[in-house]
N, C-alpha and C positions, 0 to 999 in steps of 0.2 A: 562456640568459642573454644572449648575444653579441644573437640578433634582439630582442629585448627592448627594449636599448641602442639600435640603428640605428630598430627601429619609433619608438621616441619622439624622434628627434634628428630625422627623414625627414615627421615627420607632427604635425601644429600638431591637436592636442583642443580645438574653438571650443565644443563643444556637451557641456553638461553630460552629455547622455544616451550618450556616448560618451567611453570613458576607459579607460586601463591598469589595467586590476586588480594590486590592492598584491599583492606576494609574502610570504612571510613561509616564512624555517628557521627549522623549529620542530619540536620532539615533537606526531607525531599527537595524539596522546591532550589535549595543551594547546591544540592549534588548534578540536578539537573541542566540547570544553569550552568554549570560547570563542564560537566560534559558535551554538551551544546557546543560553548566555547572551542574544547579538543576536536571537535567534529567528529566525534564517536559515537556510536550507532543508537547508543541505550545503556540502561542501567540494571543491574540486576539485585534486588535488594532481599533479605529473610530477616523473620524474629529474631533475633539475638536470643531470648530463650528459650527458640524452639527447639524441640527433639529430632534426630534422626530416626525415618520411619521407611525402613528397606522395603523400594518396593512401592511408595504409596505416593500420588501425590498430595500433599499435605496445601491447606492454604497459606501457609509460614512464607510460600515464596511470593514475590510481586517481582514482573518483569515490564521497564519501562522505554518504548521504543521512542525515538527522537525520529520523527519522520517529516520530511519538509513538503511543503505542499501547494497546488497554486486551482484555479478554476479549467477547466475543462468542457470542451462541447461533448455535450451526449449525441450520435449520429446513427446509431441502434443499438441493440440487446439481443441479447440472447434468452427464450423463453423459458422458464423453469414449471415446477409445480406452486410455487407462491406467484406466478407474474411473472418476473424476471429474475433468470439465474445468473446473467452480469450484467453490464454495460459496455457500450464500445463509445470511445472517446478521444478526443483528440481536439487539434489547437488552427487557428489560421493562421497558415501562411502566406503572405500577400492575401489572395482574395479566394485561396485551395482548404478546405479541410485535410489535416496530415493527422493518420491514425496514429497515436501513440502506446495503448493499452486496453483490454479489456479487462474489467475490474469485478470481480466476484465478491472482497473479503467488503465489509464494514456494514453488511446489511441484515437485518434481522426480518421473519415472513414480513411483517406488517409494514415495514420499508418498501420490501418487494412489493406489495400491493399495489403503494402508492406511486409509486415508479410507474410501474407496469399502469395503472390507470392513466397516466399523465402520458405516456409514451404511445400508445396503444392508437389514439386516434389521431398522433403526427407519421403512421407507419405510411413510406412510399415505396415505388417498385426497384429505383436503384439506390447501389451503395454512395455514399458520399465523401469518402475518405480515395483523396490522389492518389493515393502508394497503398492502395489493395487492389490484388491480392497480394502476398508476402509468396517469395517462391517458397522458403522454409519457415519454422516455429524460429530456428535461431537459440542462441545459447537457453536463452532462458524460460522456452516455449511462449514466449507470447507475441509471435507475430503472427497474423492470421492468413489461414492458406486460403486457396480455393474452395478446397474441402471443408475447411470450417465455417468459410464463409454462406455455405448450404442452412445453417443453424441458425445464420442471423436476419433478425427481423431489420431494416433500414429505416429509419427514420427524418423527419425535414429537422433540420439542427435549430431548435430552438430552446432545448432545454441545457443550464449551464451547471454542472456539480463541480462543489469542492471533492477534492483525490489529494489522497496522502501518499505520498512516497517515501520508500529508499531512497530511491536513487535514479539520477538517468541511467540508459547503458548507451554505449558505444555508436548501437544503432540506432538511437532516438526515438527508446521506448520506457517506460515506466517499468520498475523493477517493484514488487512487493507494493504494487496498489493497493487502496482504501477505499470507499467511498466516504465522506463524510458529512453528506447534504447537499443539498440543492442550493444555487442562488438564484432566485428567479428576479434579484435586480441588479442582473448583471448580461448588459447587450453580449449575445453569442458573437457577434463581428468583432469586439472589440476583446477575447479571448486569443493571444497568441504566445507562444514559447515562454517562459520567465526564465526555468530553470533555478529559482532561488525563491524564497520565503520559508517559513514555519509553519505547521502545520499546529 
């Protein structure tokens, strides 16, 4: 709080695009909420009487991401040294599977395992996703090429996970994927596009 004080008394903000972010004591659960509301991205909170520690990262900080989120078919994976290093996933259209993302972040080895167990003996010879191969990665590298398409295991779509998101992009893929579990009482046919809910 104390550099807070000196940074703004020491330093004149001429340019809108640079400026103190507000603070705000409050119940997590109220800030978030709140934020939600603005539809902004996440919250970024610290001790109040934590120390500055040049250099270190200190546990003082917590960073809280707003990601919204819907169910997804699993259609293959990509193999790792735990089982599975992602999943490839995507949604029905009319009666098509449409790739949307391969998902790497939200899993820990023993996730992988179980993944990769469950997945292993749905493996078939073609891909299942309409709109593969991807000619490019695309802005945000995750559309699949040819080439990468070499790496992936295919699978019969029977498995449905919940996936956290950012965001759509432009091109009708998942930005800043999650995994965050499986719903195995949830029919794969009846997974198509939301694009809205919370995660």
């Amino acid at each position: 709080m104390e550099r807070r004080e000196i940074l703004k008394s020491k330093i004149k903000f001429e340019s809108p695009k640079v400026r103190i972010a507000d603070y705000f004591e409050t119940a997590a659960a109220t800030i978030l909420q709140s934020a939600r509301e603005q539809g902004l991205e996440g919250v970024v909170a610290k001790r109040k009487n934590s120390l500055y520690e040049a250099g270190k990262r200190s546990g003082a900080w917590a960073k809280f991401r707003l990601n919204s989120g819907q169910e997804l078919v699993i259609g293959g994976y990509v193999p790792g040294p735990h089982g599975v290093d992602s999943i490839i996933v995507g949604y029905y259209g009319e009666s098509e599977l449409v790739y949307v993302a391969r998902v790497r972040n939200g899993f820990v080895p023993e996730t992988r395992q179980k993944i990769f167990a469950k997945l292993r003996s749905l493996a078939v010879q073609d891909c299942p996703f309409v709109n593969l191969p991807k000619t490019e990665k695309g802005r945000w590298g995750i559309g699949l090429t040819a080439e990468d398409m070499k790496k992936c295991v295919w699978t019969r779509s029977e498995l449905v996970a919940r996936i956290e998101y950012l965001e759509w992009t432009e091109g009708d893929h998942l930005r800043h994927a999650k995994f965050a579990g499986l719903r195995e009482d949830k029919n794969p046919r009846e997974v198509t596009k939301e694009h809205t809910g919370e995660a």
